[in-house]
C-alpha positions as CSV (number, residue, x, y, z in Angstrom):
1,X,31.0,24.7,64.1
2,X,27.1,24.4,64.0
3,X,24.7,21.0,62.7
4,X,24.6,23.6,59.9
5,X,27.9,23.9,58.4
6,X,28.7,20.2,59.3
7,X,26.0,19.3,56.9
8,X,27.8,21.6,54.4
9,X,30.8,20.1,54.3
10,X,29.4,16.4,54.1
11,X,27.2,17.3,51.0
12,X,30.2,19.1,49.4
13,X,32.4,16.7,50.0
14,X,29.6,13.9,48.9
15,X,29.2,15.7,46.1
16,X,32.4,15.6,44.7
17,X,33.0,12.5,45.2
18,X,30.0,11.3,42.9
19,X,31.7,13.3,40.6
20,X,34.8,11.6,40.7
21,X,33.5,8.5,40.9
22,X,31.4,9.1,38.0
23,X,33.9,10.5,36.1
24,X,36.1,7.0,36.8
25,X,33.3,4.5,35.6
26,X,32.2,6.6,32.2
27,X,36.1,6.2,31.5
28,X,36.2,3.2,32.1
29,X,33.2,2.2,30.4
30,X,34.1,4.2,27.4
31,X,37.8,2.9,27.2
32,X,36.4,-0.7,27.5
33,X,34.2,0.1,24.4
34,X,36.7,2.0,22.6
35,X,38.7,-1.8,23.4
36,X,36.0,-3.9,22.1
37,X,35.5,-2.1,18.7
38,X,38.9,-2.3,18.2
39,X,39.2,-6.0,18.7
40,X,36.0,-6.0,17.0
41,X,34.6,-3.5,14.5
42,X,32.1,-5.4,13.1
43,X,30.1,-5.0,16.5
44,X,30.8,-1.7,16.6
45,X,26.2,-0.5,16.9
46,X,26.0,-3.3,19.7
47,X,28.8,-1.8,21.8
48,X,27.6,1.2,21.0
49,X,24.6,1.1,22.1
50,X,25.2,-0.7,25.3
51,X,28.2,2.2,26.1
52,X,25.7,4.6,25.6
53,X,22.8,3.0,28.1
54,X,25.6,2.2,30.4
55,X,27.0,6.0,30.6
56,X,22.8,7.2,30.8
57,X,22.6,4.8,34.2
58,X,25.8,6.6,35.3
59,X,24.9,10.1,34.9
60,X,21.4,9.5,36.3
61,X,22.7,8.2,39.5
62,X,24.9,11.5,39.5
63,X,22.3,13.4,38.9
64,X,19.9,11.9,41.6
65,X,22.9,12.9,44.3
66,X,23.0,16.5,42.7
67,X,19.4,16.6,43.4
68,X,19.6,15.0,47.0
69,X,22.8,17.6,47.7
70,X,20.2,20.7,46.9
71,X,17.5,19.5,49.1
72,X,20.0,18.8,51.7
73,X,21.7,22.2,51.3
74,X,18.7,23.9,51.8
75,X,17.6,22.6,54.8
């Protein structure tokens, strides 16, 4: 195997596991806020909201490595 395919395999195999472990944190992060406005439904717009900013900080980081896995791939 080439420099080439090596490359391919390391930003196919980076890639997933972003996935995955993005996949694990906004499940976490949504169970423990699913947990809070059950303990606590009065405070149910503040967890809400900081879910919701939480899970945009986790997708953008997944989205940077999508980004970085293209302009790796390409090369």
């Amino acid at each position: 195997m080439d420099t080439k395919s090596f490359m391919n395999l390391g930003v196919a195999l980076g890639l997933g596991l972003a996935a995955c472990g993005s996949a694990i944190g906004l499940g976490m992060a949504v169970a423990a806020a699913l947990s809070g406005i059950s303990r606590q439904p009065e405070a149910t717009n503040k967890i809400m909201m900081n879910m919701i900013i939480g899970c945009a900080f986790i997708e953008a980081i997944t989205i940077y490595i999508l980004v970085f896995a293209f302009m790796y791939a390409t090369k």
